[in-house]
C-alpha positions as CSV (number, residue, x, y, z in Angstrom):
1,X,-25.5,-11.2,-0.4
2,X,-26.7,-11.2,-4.1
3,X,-24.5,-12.7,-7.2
4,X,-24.9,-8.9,-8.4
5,X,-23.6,-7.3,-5.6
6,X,-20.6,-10.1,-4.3
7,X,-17.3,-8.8,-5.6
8,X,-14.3,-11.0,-6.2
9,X,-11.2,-9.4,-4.6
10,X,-7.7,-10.3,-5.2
11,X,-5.5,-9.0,-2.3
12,X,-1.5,-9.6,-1.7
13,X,0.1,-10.6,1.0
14,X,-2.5,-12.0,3.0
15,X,-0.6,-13.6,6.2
16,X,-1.2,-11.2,8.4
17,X,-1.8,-7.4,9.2
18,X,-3.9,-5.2,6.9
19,X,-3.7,-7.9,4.1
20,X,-5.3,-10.5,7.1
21,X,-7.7,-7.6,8.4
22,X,-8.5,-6.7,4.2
23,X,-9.7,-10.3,3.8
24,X,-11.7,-11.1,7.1
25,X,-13.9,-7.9,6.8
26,X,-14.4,-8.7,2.8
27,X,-15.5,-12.6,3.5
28,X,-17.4,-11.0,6.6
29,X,-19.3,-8.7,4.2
30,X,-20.1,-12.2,1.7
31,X,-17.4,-11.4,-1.2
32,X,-15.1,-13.5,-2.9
33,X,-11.3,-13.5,-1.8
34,X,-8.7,-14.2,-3.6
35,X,-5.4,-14.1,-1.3
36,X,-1.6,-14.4,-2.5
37,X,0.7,-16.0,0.1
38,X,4.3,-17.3,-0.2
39,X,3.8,-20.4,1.1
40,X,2.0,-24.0,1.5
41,X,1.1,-23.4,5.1
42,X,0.1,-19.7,4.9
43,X,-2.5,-21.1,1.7
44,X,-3.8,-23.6,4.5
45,X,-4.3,-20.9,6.9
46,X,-6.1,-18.4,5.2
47,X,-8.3,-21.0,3.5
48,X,-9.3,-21.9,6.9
49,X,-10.6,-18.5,7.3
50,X,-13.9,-19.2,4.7
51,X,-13.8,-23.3,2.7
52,X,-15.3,-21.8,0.2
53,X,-14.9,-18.0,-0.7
54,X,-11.3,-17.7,0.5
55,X,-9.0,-18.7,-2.0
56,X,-4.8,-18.6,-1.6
57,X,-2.6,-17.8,-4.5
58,X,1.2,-19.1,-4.1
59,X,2.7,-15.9,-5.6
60,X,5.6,-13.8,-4.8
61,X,5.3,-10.1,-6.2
62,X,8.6,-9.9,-6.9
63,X,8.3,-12.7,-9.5
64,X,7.3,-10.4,-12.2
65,X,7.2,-12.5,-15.0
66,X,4.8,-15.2,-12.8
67,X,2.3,-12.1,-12.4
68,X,0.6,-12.1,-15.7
69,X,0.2,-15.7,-16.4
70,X,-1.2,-16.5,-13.1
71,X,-3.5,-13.7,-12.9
72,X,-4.9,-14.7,-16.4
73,X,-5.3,-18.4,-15.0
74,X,-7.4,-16.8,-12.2
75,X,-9.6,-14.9,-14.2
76,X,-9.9,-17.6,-16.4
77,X,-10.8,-20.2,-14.5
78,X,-12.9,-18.2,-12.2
79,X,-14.4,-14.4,-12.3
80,X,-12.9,-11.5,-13.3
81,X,-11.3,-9.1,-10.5
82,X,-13.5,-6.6,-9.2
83,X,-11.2,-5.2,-6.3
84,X,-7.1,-5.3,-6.6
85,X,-5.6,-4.5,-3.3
86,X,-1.7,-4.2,-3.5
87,X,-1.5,-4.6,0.1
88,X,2.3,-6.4,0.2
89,X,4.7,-4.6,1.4
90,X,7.1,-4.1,4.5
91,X,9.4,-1.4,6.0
92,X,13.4,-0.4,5.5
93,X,14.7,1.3,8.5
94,X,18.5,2.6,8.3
95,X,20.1,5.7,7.7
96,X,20.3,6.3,4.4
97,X,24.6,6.8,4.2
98,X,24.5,3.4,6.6
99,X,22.2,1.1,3.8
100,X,23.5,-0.3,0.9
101,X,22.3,0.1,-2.7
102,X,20.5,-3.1,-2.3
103,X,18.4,-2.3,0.5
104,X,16.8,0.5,-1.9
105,X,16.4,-2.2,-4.7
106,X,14.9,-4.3,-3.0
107,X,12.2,-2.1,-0.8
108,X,11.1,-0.9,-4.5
109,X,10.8,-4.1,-5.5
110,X,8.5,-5.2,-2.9
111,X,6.6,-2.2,-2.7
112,X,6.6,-0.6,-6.0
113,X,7.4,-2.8,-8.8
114,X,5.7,-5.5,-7.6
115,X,2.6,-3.5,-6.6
116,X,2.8,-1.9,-10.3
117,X,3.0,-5.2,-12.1
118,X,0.0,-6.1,-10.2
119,X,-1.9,-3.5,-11.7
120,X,-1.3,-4.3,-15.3
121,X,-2.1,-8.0,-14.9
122,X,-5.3,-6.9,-13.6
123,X,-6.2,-3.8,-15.9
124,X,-6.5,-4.8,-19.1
125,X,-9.9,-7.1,-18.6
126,X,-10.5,-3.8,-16.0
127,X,-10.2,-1.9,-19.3
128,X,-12.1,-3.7,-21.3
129,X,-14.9,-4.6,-18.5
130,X,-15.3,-1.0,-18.2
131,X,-15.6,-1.8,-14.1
132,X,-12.8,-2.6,-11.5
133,X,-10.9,-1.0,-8.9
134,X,-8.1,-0.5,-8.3
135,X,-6.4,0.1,-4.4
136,X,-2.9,0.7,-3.3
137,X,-2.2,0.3,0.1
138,X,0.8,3.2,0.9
139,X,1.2,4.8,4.0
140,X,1.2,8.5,5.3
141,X,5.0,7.9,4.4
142,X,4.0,8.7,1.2
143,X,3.2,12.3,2.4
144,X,5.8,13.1,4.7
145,X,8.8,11.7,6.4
146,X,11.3,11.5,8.9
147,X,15.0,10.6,9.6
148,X,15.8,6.8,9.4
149,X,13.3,5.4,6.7
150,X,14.3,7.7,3.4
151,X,14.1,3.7,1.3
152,X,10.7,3.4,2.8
153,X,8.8,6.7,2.1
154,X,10.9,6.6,-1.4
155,X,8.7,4.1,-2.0
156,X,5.6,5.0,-0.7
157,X,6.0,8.2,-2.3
158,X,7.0,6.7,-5.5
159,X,3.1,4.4,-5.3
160,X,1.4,7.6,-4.2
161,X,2.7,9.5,-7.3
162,X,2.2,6.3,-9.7
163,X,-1.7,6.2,-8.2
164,X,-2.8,9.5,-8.6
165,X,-1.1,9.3,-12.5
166,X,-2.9,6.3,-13.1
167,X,-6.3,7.0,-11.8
168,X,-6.2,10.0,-14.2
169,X,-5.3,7.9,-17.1
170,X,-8.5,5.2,-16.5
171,X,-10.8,7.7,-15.0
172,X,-13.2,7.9,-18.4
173,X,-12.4,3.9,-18.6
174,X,-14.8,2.6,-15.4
175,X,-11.8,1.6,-13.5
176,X,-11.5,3.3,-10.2
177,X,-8.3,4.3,-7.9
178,X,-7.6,4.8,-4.5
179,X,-4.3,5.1,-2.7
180,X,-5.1,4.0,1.3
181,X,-2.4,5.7,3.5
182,X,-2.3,4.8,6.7
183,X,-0.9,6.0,9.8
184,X,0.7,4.0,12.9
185,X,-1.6,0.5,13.0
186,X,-1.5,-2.4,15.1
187,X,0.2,-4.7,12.7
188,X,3.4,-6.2,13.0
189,X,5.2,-3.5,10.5
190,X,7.1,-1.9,12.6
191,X,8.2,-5.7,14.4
192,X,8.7,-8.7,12.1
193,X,7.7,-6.9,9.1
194,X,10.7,-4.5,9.5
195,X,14.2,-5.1,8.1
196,X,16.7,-2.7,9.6
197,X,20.4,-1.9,8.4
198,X,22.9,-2.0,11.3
199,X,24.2,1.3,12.3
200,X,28.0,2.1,11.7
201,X,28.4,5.8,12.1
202,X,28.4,7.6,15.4
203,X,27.7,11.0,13.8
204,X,23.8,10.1,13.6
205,X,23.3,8.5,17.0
206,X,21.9,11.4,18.8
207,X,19.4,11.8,15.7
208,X,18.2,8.8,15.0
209,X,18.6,6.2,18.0
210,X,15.8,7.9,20.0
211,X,13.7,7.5,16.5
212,X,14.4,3.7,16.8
213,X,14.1,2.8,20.3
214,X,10.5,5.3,20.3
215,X,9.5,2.9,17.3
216,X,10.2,-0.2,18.7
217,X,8.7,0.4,22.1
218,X,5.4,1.9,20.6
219,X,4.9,-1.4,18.5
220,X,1.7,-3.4,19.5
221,X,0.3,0.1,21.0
222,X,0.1,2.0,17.7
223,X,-3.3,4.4,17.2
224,X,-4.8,2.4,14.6
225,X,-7.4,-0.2,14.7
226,X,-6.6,-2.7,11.1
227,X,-10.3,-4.1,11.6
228,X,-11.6,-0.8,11.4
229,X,-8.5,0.0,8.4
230,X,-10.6,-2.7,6.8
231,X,-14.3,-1.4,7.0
232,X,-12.8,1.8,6.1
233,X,-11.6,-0.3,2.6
234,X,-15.3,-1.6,2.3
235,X,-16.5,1.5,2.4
236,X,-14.9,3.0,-0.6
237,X,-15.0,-0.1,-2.8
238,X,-19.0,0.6,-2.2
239,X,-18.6,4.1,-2.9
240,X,-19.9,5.5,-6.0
241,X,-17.0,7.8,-6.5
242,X,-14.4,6.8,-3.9
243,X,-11.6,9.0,-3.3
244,X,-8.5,8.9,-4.6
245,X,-6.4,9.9,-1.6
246,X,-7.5,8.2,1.6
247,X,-5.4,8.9,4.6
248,X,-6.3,6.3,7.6
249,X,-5.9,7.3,11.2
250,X,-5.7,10.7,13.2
251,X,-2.0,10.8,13.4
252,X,-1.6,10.5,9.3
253,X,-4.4,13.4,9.2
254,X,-2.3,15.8,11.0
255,X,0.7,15.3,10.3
256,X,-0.3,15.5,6.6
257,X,-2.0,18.9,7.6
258,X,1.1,19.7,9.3
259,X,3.1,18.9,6.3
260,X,1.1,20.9,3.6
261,X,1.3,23.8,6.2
262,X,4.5,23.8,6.1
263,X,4.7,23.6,2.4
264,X,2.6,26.2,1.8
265,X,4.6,29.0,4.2
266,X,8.0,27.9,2.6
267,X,6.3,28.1,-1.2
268,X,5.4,31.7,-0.7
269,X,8.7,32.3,1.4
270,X,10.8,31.5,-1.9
271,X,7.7,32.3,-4.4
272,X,9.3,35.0,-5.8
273,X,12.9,33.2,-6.8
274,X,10.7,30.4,-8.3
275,X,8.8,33.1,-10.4
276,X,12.0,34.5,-11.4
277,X,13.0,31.3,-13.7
278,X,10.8,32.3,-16.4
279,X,11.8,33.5,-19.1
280,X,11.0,37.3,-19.4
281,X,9.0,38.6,-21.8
C-alpha cells in the first residue's frame, strides 16, 4: 500500500468484538491503527496484533475532558485522522420501570456522549483538512425496538439522529458520515458486554423473560459474521460517496423494512388527524 492511499484510523474500544474485527481487517488492508483501550494489558494486546502500525490509546470515553487533549497529542505527534470509528459501546437490558435513573445515565454516556465528544476532537483538523470521515457504529436498535432494552435503543437512536444531523452540517466541508447499524453479530454484546438490571416486578414476566432467556441462549450463534462487519467498514471508507445509513446483516434489513411498513400504514391510518393541526386558512 502507497503513503497516498494508507489511511490512519482511530477506532474505540478495541478489546474485542467489532472494535477487534474494525482493526484486524484495517492493518490487514496496510492502514494505520490507532486503538483506545482502558487498560495496560489490553495496549499490549492489541499492539501485538501489528509492532508497528497498531497503536493503543489508554482512553476512557467517558473522560470527556481527556478527549480533546489527547486526541490533539495524537495528531500532533503523528498524522492527522482520516477514519473515526466510535465503535465503544455496550448494552442495558432491564425493563425500563425496574432500571434506575442511573442505568439511563450511564448507557448515554458510554454510547452517546462519549461517542459525540469523539467527534468534535477529531472534526475540527477534519474541518479544516477538508477530508476525514467520520463512522458511528449504532445498531439496528437505532431503528426499531423491542421490550427490555428502551436505555439501549434510546441511545442508539439518539447517535442515529445526531449522525444523519451532522453529516448534513459537514457535507459541503469534505468530511464524510456514516452510521453502521448492525444486526445480531457474533460478539460478546449480548454476554460480557451486557449489563442487566435485576427484575423486581412480576407483572412483566410473561413479557419479557422469554425475550431474556431467547437472548442469552442465541449468544455465540448470532447471524452476523464481525470479520465480514469489518470488510463491509473498508468498503465504505473507500467509497467515493459512502452512505450515510448502513444497516449490517439480513435480520437488521428486515426488520427495518418491517418497521417502515409499519410506519407507513399507521401514518396514513391517522393522516388525516395529523393534517387537522394546522391552522386553517
Amino acid at each position: 500500500m502507497s503513503d497516498s492511499t494508507r489511511k490512519t484510523f482511530l477506532i474505540t474500544g478495541v478489546s474485542s468484538g467489532f472494535g477487534r474485527a474494525f482493526a484486524r481487517a484495517a492493518l490487514d488492508a496496510g492502514h494505520l491503527v490507532f486503538g483506545t483501550v482502558r487498560n495496560e494489558q489490553a495496549a499490549a494486546e492489541f499492539r501485538s496484533l501489528d509492532t508497528a502500525r497498531a497503536r493503543a490509546v489508554q482512553l476512557d470515553v467517558t473522560d470527556f475532558s481527556a478527549i480533546r487533549p489527547c486526541i490533539d497529542k495524537l495528531v500532533q505527534d503523528n498524522k492527522p485522522i482520516d477514519v473515526l470509528v466510535n465503535n465503544a459501546g455496550y448494552g442495558h437490558e432491564g425493563i425500563l420501570e425496574e432500571s434506575p435513573l442511573e442505568e439511563i445515565q450511564r448507557q448515554f454516556d458510554v454510547n452517546v456522549f462519549g461517542a459525540v465528544a469523539m467527534i468534535k476532537a477529531v472534526l475540527p483538523e477534519m474541518r479544516q483538512r477538508r477530508s476525514g470521515h467520520i463512522i458511528n457504529v449504532t445498531s439496528m436498535g437505532g431503528f426499531v425496538t423491542m421490550p427490555g432494552v428502551a436505555y439501549y435503543c434510546g441511545s442508539k437512536f439518539a447517535l442515529e439522529g445526531i449522525s444523519e444531523a451532522l453529516a448534513k452540517e459537514v457535507k459541503d466541508l469534505g468530511v464524510k458520515v456514516t452510521s453502521m447499524a448492525p444486526g445480531s453479530f457474533r460478539t460478546d454484546w449480548a454476554g460480557r458486554s451486557m449489563t442487566r438490571t435485576d427484575r423486581t416486578i412480576a407483572d412483566y414476566d410473561a413479557l419479557f423473560d422469554p425475550i431474556r432467556r431467547a437472548r442469552e441462549e442465541k449468544s455465540g450463534n448470532q447471524l452476523g459474521d464481525p470479520a465480514k462487519a469489518a470488510q463491509a467498514l473498508l468498503r465504505i471508507v473507500e467509497a467515493p460517496n459512502p452512505p450515510v445509513h448502513l444497516l449490517l446483516g439480513s435480520d437488521a434489513v428486515q426488520l427495518v423494512k418491517n418497521k417502515l411498513a409499519a410506519l407507513q400504514e399507521e401514518l396514513q391510518q391517522w393522516e388525516a388527524l395529523s393534517l387537522s393541526t394546522d391552522f386553517s386558512a
